[in-house]
Backbone as JSON, one array per atom type, in Angstrom:
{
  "sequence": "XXXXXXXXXXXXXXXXXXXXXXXXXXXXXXXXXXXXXXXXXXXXXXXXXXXXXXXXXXX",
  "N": [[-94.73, -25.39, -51.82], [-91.95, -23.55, -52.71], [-89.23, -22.55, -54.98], [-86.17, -21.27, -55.6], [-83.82, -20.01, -57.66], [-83.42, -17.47, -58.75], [-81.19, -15.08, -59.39], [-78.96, -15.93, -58.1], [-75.92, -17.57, -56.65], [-74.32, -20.13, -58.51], [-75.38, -23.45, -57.3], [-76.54, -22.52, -55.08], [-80.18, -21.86, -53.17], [-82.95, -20.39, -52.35], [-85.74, -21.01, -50.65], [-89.37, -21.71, -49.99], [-91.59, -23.11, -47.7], [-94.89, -23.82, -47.27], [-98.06, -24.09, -45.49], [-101.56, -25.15, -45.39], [-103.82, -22.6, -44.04], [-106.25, -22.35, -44.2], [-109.2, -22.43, -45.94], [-109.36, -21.65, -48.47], [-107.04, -21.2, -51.39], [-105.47, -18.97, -51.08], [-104.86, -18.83, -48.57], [-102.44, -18.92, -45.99], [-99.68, -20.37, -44.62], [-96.61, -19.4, -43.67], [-94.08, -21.65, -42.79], [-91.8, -22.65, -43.28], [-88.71, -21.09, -44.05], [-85.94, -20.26, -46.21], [-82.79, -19.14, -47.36], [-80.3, -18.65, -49.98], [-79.28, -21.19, -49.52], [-77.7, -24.57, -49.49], [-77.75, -28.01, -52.35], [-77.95, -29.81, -50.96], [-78.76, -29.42, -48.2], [-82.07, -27.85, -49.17], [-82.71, -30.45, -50.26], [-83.12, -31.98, -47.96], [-84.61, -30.44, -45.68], [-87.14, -30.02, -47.73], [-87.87, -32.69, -48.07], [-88.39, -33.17, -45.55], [-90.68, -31.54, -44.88], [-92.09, -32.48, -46.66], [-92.44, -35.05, -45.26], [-93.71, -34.07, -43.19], [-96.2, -33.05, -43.56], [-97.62, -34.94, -45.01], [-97.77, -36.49, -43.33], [-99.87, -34.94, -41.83], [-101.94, -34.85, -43.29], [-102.88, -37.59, -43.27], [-102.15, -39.25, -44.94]],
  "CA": [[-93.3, -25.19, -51.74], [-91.43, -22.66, -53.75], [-87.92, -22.96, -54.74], [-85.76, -20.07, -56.33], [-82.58, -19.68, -58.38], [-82.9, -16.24, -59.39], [-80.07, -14.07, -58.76], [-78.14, -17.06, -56.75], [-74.91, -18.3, -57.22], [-74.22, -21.63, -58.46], [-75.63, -24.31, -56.22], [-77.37, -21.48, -54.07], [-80.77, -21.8, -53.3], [-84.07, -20.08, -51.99], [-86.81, -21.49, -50.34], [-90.57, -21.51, -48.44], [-92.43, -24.21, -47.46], [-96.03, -23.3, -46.62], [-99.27, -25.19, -45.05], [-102.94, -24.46, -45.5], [-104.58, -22.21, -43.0], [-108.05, -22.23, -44.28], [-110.61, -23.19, -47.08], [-109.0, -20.95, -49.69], [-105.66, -20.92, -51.79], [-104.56, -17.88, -50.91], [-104.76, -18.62, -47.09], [-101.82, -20.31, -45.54], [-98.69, -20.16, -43.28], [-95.24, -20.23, -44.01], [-93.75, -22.95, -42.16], [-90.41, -22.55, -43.53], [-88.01, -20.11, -45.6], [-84.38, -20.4, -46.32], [-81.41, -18.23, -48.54], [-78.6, -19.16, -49.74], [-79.33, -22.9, -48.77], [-77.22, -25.55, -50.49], [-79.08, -28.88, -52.34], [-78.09, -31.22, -49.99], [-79.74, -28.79, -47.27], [-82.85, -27.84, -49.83], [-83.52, -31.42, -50.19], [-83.45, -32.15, -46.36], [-85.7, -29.36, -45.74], [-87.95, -30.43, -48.6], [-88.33, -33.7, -47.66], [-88.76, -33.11, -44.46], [-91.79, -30.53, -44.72], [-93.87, -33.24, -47.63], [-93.35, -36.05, -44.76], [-95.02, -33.55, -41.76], [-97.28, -32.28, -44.5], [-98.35, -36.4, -45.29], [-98.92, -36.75, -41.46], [-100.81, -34.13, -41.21], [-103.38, -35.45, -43.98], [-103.09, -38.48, -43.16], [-101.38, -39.7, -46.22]],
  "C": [[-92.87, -24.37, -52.95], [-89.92, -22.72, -53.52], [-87.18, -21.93, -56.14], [-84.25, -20.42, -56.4], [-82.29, -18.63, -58.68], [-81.76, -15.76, -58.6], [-78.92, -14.85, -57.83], [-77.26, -17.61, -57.74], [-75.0, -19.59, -57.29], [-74.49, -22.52, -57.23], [-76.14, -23.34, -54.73], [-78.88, -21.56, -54.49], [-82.19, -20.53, -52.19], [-85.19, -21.2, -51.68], [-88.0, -21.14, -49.77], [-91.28, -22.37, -48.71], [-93.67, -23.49, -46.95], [-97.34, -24.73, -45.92], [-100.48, -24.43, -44.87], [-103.38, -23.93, -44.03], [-105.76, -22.05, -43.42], [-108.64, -22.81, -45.53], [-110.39, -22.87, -48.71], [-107.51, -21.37, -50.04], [-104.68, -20.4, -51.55], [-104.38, -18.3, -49.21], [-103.61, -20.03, -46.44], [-100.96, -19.35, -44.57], [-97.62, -20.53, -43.57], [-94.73, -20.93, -42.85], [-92.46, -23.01, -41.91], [-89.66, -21.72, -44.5], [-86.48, -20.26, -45.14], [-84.08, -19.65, -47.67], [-80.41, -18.73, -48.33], [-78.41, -20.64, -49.52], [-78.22, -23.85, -49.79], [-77.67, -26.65, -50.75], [-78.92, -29.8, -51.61], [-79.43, -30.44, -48.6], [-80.98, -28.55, -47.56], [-83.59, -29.23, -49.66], [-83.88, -32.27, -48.59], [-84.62, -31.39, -45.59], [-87.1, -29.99, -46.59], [-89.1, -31.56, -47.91], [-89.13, -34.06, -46.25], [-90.24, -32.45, -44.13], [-93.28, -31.52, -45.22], [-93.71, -34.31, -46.36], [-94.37, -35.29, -43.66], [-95.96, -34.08, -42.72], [-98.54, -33.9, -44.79], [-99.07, -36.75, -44.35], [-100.0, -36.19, -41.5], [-102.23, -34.28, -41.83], [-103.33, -36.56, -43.92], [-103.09, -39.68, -44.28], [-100.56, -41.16, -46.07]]
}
């Protein structure tokens, strides 16, 4: 997950959620991206992506 402030007005955010596509670091899949988001929406989003993300390893 990556989460950006640059250049954003107060309480404006950036986002992308990603998930592994393969064996490496570099290899994945964004999942999710948002601009402009606000933190109630950010953390809904967020949260939402680490519980898939838990499912999905079985966390």
């Amino acid at each position: 997950m990556y989460v950006s402030t640059f250049a954003k007005d107060h309480g404006k955010f950036d986002f992308e959620c990603e998930l592994p596509d393969g064996p490496e670091a570099e290899q994945y899949t964004v999942a999710r991206r948002g601009e402009d988001v606000d933190f109630e929406t950010l953390v809904d989003v967020l949260s939402a992506h680490l519980d898939d993300s838990a499912s999905r390893s079985g966390a």
